[in-house]
mmCIF entry with sequence, helices, sheets and N, C-alpha, C, O atoms, coordinates in Angstrom:
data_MODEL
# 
_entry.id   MODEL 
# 
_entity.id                         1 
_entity.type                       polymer 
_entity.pdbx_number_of_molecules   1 
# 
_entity_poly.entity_id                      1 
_entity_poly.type                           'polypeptide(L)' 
_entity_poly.nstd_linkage                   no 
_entity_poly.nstd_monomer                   no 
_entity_poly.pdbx_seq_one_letter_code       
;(UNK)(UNK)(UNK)(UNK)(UNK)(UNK)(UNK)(UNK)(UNK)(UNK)(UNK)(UNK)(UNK)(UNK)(UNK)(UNK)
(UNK)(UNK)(UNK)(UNK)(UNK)(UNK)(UNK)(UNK)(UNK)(UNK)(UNK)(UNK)(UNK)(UNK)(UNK)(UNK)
(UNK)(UNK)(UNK)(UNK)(UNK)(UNK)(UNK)(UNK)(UNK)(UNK)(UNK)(UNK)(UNK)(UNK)(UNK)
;
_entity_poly.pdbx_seq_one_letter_code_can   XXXXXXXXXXXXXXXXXXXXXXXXXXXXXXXXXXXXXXXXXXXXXXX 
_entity_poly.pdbx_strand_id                 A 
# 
loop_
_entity_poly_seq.entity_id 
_entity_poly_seq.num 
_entity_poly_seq.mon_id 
_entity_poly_seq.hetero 
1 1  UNK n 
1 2  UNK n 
1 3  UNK n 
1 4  UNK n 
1 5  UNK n 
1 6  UNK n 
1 7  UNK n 
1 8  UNK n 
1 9  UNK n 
1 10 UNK n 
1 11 UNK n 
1 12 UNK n 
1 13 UNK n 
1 14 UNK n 
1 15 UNK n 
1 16 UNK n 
1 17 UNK n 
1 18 UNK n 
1 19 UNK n 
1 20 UNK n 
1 21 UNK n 
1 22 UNK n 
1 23 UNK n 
1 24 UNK n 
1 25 UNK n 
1 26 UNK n 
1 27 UNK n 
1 28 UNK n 
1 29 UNK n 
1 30 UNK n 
1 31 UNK n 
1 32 UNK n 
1 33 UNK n 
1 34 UNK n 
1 35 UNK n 
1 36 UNK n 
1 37 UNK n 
1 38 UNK n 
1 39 UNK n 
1 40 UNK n 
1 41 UNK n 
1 42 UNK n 
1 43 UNK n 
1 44 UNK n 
1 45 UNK n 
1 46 UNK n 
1 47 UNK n 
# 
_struct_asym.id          A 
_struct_asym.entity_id   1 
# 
loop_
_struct_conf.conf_type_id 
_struct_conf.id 
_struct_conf.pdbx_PDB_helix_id 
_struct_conf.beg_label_comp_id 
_struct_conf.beg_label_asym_id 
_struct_conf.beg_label_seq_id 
_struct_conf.pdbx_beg_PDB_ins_code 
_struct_conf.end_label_comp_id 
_struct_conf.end_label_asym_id 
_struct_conf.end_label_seq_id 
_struct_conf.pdbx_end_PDB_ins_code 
_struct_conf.beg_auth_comp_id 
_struct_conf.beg_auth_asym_id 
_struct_conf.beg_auth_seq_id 
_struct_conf.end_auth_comp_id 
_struct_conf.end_auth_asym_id 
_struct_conf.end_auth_seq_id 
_struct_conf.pdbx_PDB_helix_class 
_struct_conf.details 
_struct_conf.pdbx_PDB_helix_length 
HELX_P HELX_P1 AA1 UNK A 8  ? UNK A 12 ? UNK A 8  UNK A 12 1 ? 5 
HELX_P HELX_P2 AA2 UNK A 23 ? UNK A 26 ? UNK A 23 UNK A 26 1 ? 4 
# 
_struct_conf_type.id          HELX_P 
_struct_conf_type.criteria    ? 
_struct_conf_type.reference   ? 
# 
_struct_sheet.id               AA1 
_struct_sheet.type             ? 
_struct_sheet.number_strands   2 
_struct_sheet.details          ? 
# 
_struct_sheet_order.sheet_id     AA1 
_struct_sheet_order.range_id_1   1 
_struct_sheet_order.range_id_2   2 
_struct_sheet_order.offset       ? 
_struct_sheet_order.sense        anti-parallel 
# 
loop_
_struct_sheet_range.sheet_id 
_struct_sheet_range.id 
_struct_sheet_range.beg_label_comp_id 
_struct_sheet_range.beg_label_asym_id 
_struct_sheet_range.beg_label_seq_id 
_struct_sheet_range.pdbx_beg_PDB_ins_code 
_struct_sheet_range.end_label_comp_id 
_struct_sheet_range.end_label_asym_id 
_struct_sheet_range.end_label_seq_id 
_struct_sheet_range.pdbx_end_PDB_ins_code 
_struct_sheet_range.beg_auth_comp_id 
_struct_sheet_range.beg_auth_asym_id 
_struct_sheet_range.beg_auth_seq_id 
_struct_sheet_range.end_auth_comp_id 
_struct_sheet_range.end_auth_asym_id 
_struct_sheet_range.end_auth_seq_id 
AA1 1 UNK A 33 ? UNK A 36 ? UNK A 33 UNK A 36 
AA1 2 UNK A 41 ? UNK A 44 ? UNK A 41 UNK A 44 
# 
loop_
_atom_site.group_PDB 
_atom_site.id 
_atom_site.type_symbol 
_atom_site.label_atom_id 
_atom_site.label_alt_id 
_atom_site.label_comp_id 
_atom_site.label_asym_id 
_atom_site.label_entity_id 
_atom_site.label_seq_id 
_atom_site.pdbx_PDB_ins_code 
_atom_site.Cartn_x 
_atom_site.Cartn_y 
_atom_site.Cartn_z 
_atom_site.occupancy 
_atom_site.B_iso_or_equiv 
_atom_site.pdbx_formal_charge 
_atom_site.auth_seq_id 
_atom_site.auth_comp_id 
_atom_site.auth_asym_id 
_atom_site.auth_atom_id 
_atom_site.pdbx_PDB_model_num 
ATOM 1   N N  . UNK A 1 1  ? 11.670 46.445 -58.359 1.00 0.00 ? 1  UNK A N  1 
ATOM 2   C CA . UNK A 1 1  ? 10.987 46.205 -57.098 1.00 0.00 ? 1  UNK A CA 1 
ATOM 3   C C  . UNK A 1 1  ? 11.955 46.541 -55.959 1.00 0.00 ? 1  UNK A C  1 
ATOM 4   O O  . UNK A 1 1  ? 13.177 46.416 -56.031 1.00 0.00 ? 1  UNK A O  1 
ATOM 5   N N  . UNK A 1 2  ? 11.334 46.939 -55.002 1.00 0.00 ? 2  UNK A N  1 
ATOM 6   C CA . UNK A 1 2  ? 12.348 47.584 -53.777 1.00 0.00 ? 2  UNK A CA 1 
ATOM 7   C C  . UNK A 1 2  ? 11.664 46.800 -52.554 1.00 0.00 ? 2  UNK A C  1 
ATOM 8   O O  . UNK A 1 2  ? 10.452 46.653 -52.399 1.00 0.00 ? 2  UNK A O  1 
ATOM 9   N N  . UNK A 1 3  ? 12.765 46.289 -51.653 1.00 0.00 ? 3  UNK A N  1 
ATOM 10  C CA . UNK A 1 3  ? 11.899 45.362 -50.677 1.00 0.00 ? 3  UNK A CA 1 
ATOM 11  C C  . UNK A 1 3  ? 11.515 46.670 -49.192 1.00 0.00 ? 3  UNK A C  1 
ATOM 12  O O  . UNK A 1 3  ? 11.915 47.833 -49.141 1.00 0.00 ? 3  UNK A O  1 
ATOM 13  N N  . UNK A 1 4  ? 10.864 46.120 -48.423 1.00 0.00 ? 4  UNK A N  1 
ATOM 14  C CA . UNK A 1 4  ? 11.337 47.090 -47.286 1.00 0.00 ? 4  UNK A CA 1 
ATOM 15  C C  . UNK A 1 4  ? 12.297 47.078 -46.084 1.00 0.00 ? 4  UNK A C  1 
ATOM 16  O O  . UNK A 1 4  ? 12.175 47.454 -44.918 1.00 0.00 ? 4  UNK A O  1 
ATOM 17  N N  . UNK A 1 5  ? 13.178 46.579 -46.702 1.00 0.00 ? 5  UNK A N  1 
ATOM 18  C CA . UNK A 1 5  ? 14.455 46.382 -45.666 1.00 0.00 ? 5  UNK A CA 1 
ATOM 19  C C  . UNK A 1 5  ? 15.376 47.273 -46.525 1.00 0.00 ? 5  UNK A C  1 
ATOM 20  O O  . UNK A 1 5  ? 16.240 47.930 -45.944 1.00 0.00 ? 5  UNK A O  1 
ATOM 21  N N  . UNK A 1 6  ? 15.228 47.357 -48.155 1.00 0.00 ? 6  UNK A N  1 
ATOM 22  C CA . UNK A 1 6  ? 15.961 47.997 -48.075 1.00 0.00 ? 6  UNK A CA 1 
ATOM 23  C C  . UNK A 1 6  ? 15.950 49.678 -48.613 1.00 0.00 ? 6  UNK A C  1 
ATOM 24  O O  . UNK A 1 6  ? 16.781 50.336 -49.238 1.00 0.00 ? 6  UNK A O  1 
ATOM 25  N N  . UNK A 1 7  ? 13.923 50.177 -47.768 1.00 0.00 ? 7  UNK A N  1 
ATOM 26  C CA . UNK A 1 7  ? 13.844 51.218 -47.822 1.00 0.00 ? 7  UNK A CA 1 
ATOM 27  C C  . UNK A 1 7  ? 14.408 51.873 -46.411 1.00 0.00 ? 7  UNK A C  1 
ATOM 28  O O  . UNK A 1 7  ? 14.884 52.968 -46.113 1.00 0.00 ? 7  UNK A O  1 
ATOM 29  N N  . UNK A 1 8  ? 14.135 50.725 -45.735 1.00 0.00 ? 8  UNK A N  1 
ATOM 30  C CA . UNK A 1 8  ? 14.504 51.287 -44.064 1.00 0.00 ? 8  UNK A CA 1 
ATOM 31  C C  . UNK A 1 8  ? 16.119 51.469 -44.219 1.00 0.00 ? 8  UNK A C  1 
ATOM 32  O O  . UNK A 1 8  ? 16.508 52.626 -44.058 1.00 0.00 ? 8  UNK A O  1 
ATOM 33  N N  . UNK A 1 9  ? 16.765 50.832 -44.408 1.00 0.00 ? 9  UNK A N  1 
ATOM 34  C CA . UNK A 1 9  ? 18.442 50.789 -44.812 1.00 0.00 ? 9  UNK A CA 1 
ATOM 35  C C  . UNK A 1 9  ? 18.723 52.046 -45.317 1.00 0.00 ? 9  UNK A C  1 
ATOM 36  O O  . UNK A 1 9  ? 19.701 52.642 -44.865 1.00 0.00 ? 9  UNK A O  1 
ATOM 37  N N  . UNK A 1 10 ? 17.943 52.626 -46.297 1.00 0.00 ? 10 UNK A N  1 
ATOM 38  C CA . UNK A 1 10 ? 18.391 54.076 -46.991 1.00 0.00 ? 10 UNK A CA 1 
ATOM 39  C C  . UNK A 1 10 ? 18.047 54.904 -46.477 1.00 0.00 ? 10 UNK A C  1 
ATOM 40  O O  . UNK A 1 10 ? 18.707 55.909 -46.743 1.00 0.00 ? 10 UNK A O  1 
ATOM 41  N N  . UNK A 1 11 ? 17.007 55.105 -45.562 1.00 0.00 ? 11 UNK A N  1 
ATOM 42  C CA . UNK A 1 11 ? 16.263 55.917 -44.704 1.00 0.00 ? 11 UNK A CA 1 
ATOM 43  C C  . UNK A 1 11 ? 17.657 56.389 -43.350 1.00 0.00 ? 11 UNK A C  1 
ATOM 44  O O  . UNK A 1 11 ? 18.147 57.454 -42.974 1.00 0.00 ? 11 UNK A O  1 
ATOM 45  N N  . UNK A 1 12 ? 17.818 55.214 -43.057 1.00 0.00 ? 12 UNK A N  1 
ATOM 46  C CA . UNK A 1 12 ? 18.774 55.252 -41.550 1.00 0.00 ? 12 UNK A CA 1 
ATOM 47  C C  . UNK A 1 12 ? 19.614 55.550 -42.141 1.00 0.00 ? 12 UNK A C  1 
ATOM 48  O O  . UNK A 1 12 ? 19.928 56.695 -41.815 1.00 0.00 ? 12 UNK A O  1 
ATOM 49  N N  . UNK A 1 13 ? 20.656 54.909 -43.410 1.00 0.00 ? 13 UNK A N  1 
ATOM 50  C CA . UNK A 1 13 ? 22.028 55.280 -43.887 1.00 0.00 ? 13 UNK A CA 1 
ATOM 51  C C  . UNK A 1 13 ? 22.763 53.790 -43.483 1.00 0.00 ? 13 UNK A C  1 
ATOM 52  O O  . UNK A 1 13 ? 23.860 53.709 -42.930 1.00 0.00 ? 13 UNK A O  1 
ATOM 53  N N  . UNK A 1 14 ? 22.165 52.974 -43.766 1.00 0.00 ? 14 UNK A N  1 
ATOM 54  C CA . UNK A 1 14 ? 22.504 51.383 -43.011 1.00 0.00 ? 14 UNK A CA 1 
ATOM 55  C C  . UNK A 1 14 ? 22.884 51.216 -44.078 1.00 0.00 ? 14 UNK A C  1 
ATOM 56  O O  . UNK A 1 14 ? 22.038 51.536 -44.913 1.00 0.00 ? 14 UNK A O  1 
ATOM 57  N N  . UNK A 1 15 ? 24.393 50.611 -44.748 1.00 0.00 ? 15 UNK A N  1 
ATOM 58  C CA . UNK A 1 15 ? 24.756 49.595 -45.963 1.00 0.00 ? 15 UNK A CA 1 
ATOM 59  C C  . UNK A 1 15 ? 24.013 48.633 -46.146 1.00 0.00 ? 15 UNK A C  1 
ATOM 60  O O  . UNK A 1 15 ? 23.888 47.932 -45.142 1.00 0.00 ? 15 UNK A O  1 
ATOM 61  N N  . UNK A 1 16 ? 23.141 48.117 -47.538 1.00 0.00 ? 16 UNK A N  1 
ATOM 62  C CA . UNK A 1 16 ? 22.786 46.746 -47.443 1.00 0.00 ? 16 UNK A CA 1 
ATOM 63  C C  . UNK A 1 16 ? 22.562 46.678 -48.936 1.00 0.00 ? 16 UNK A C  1 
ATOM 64  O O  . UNK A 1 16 ? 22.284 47.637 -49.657 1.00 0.00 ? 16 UNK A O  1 
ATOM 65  N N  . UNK A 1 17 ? 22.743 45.239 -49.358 1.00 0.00 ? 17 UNK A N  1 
ATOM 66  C CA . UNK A 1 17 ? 22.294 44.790 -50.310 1.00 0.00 ? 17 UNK A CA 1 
ATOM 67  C C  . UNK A 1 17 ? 20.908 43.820 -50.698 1.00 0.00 ? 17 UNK A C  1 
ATOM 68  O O  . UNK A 1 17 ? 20.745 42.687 -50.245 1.00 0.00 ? 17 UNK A O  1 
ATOM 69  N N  . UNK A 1 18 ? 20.140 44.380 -51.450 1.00 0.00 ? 18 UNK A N  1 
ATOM 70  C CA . UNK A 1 18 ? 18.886 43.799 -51.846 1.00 0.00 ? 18 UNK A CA 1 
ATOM 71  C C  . UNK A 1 18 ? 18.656 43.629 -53.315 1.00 0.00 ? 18 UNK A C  1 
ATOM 72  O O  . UNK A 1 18 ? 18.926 44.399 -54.237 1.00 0.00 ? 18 UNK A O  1 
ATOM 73  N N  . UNK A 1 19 ? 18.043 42.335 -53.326 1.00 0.00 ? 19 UNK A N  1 
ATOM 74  C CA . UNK A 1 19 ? 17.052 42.226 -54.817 1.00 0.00 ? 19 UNK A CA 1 
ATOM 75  C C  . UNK A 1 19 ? 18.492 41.713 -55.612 1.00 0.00 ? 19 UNK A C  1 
ATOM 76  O O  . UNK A 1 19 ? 18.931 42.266 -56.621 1.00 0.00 ? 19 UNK A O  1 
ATOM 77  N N  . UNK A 1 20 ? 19.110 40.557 -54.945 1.00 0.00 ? 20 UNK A N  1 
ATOM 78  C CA . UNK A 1 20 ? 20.219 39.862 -55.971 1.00 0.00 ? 20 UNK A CA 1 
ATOM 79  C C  . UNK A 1 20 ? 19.670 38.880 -56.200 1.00 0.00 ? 20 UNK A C  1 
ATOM 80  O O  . UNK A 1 20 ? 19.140 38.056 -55.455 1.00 0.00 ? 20 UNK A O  1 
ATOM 81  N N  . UNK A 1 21 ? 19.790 38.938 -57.358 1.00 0.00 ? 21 UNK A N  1 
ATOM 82  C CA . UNK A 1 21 ? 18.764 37.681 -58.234 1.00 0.00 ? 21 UNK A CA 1 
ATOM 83  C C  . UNK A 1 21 ? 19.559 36.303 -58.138 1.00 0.00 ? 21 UNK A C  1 
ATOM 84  O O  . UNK A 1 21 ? 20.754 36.032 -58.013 1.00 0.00 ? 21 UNK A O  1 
ATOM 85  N N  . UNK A 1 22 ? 18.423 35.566 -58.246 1.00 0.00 ? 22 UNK A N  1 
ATOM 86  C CA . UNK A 1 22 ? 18.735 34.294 -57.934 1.00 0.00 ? 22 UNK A CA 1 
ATOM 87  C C  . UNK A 1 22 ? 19.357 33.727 -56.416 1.00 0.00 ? 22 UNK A C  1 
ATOM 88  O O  . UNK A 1 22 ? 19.804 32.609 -56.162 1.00 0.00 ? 22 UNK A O  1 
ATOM 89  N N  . UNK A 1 23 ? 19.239 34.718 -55.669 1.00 0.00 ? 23 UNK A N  1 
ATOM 90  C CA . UNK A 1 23 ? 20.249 34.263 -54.533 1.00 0.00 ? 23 UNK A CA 1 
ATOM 91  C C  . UNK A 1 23 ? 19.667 33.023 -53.450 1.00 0.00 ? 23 UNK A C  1 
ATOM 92  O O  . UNK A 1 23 ? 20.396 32.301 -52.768 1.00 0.00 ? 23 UNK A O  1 
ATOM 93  N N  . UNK A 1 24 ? 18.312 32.989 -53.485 1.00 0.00 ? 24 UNK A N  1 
ATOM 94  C CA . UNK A 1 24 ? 17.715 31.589 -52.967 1.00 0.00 ? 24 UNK A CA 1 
ATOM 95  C C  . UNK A 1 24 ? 17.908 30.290 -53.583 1.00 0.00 ? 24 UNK A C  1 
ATOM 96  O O  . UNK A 1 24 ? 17.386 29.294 -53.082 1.00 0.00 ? 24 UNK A O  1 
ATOM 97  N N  . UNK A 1 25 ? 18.830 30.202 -54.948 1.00 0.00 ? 25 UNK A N  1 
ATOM 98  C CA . UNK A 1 25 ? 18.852 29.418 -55.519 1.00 0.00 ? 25 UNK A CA 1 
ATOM 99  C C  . UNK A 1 25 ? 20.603 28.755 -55.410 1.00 0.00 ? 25 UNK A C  1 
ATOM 100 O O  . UNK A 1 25 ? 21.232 27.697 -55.415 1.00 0.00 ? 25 UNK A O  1 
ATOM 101 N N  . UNK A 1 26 ? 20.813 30.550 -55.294 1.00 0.00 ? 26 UNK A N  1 
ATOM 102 C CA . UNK A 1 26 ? 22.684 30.197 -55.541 1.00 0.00 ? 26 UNK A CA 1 
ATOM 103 C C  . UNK A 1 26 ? 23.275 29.985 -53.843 1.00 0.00 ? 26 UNK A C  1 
ATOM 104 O O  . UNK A 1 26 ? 24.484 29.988 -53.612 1.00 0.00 ? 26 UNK A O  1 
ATOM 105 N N  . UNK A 1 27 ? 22.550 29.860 -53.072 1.00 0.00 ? 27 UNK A N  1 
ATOM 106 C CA . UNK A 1 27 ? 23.093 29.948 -51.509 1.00 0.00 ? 27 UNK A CA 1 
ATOM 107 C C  . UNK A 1 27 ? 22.345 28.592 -50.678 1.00 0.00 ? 27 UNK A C  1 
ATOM 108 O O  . UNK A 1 27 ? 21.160 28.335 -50.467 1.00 0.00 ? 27 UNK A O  1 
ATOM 109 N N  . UNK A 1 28 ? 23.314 28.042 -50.408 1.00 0.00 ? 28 UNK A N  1 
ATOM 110 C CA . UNK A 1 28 ? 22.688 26.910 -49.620 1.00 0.00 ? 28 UNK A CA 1 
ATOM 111 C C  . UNK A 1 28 ? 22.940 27.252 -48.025 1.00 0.00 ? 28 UNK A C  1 
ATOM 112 O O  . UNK A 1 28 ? 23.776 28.050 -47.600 1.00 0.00 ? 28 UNK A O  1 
ATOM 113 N N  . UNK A 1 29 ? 22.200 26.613 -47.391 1.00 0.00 ? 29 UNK A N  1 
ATOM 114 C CA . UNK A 1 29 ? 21.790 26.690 -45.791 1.00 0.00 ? 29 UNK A CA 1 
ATOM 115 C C  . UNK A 1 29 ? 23.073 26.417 -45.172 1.00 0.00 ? 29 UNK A C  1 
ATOM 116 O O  . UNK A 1 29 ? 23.397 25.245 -45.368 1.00 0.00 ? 29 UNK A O  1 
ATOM 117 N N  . UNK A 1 30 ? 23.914 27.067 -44.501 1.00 0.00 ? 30 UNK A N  1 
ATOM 118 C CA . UNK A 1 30 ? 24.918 26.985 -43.459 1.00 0.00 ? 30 UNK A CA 1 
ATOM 119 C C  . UNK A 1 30 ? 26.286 27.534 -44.330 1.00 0.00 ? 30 UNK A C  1 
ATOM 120 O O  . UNK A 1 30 ? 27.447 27.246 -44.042 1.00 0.00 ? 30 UNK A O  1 
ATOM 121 N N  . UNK A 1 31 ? 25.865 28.366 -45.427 1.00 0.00 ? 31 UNK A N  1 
ATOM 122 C CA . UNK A 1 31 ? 27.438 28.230 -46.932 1.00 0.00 ? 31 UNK A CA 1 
ATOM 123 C C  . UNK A 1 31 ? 27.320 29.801 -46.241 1.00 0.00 ? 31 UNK A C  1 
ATOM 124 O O  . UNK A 1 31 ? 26.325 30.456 -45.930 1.00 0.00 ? 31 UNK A O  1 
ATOM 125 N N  . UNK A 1 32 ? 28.915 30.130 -46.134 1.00 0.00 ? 32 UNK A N  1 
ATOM 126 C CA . UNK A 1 32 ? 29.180 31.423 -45.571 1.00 0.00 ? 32 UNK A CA 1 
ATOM 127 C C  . UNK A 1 32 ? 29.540 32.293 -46.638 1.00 0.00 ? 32 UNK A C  1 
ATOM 128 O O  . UNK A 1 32 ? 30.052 31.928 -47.697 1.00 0.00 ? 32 UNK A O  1 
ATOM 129 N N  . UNK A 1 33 ? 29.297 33.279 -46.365 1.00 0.00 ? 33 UNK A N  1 
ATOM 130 C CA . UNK A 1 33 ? 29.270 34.837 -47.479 1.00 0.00 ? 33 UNK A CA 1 
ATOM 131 C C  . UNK A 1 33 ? 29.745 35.694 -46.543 1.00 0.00 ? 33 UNK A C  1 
ATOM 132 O O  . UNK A 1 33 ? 29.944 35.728 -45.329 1.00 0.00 ? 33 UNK A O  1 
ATOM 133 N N  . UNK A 1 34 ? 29.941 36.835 -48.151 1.00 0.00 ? 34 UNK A N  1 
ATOM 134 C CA . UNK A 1 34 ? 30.699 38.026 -47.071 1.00 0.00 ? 34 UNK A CA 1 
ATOM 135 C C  . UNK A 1 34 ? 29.598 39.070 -48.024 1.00 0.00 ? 34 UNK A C  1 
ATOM 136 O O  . UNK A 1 34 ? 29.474 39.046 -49.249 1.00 0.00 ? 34 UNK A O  1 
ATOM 137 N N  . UNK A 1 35 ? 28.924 39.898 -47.117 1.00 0.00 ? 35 UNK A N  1 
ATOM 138 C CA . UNK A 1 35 ? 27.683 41.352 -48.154 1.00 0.00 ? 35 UNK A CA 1 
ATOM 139 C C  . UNK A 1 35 ? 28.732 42.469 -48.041 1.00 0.00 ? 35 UNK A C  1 
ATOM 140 O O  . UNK A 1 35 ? 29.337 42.656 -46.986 1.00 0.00 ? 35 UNK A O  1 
ATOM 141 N N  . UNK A 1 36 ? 28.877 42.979 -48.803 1.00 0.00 ? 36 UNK A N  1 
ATOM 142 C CA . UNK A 1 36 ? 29.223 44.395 -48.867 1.00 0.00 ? 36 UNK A CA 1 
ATOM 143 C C  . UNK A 1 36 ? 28.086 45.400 -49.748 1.00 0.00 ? 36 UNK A C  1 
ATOM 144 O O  . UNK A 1 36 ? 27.678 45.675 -50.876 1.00 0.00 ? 36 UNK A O  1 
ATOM 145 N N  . UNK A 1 37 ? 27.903 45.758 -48.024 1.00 0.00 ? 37 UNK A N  1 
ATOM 146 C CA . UNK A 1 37 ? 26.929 47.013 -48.704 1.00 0.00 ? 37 UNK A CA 1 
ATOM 147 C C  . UNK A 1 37 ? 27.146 48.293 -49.203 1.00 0.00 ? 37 UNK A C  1 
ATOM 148 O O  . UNK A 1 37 ? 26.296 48.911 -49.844 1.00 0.00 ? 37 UNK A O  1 
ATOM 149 N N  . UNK A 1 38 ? 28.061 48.639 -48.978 1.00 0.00 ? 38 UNK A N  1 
ATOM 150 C CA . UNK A 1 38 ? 28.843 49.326 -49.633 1.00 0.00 ? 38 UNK A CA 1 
ATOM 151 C C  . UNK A 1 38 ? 28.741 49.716 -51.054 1.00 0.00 ? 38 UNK A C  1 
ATOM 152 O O  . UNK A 1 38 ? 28.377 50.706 -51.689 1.00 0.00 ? 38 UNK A O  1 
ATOM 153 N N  . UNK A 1 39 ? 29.258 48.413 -51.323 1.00 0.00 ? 39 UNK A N  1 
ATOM 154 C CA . UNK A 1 39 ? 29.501 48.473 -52.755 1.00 0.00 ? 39 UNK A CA 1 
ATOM 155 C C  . UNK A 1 39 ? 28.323 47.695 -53.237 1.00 0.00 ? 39 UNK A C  1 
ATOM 156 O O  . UNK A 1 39 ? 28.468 47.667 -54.460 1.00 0.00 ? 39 UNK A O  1 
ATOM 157 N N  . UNK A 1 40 ? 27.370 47.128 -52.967 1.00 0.00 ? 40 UNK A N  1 
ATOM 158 C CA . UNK A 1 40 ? 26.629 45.813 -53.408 1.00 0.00 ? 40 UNK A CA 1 
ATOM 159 C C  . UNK A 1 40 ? 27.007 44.990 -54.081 1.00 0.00 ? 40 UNK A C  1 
ATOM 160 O O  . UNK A 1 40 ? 26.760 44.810 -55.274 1.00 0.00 ? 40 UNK A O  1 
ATOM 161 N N  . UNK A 1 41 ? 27.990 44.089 -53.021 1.00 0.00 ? 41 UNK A N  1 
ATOM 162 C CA . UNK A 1 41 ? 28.302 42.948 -53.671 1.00 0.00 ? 41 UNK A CA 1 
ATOM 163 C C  . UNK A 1 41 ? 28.239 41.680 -52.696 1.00 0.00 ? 41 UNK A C  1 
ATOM 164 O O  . UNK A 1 41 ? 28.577 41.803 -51.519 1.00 0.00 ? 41 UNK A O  1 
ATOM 165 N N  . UNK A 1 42 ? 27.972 40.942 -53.009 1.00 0.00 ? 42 UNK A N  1 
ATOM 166 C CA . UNK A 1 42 ? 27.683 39.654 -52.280 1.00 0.00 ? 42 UNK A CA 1 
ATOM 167 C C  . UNK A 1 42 ? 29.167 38.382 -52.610 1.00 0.00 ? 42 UNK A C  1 
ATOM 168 O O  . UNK A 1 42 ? 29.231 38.179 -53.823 1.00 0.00 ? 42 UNK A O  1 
ATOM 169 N N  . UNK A 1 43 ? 29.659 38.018 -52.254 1.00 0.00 ? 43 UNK A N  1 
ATOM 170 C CA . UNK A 1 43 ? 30.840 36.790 -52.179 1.00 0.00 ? 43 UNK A CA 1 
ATOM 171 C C  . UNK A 1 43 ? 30.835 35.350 -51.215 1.00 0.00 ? 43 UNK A C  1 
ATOM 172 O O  . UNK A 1 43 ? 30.688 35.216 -50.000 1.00 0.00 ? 43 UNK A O  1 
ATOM 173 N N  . UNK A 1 44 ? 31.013 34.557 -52.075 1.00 0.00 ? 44 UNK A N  1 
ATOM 174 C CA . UNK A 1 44 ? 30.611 33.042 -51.320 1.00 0.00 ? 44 UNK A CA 1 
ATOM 175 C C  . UNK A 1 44 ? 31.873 32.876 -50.912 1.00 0.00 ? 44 UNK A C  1 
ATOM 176 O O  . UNK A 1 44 ? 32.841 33.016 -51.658 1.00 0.00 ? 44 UNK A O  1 
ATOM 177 N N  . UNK A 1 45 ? 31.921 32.645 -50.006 1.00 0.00 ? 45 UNK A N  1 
ATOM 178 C CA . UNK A 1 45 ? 33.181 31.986 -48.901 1.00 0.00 ? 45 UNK A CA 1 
ATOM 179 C C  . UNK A 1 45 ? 33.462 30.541 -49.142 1.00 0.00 ? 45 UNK A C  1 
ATOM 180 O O  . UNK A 1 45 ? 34.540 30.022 -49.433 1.00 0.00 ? 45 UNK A O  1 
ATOM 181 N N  . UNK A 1 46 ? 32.004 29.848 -48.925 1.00 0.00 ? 46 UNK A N  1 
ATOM 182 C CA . UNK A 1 46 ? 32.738 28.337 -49.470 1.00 0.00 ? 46 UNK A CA 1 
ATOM 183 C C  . UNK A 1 46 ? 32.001 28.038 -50.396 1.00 0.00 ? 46 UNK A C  1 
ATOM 184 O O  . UNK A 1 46 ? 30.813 28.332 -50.525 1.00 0.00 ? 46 UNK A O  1 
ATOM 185 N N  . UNK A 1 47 ? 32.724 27.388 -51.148 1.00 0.00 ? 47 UNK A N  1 
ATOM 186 C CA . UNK A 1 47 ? 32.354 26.716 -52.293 1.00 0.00 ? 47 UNK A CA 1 
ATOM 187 C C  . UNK A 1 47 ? 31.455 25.040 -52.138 1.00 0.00 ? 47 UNK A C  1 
ATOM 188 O O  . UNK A 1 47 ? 31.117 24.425 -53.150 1.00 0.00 ? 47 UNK A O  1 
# 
């Protein structure tokens, strides 16, 4: 499945990461991350 943020992202040439599973589950409200779109990778800052 492809969302549309991240057809528009490939369209423009915008880095982004989409469709990481589980991530509504593994991320709580105010917990800081770092996205690299780049590479698609997502990293939790705090624990």
């Amino acid at each position: 499945m492809i969302s549309h943020g991240a057809v528009v992202a490939r369209e423009y040439g915008i880095p982004a990461v989409a469709g990481v599973e589980e991530a509504t589950t593994r991320l709580r409200t105010g917990q800081r991350i770092r996205v690299d779109g780049e590479n698609g990778l997502v990293a939790v800052l705090d624990r």
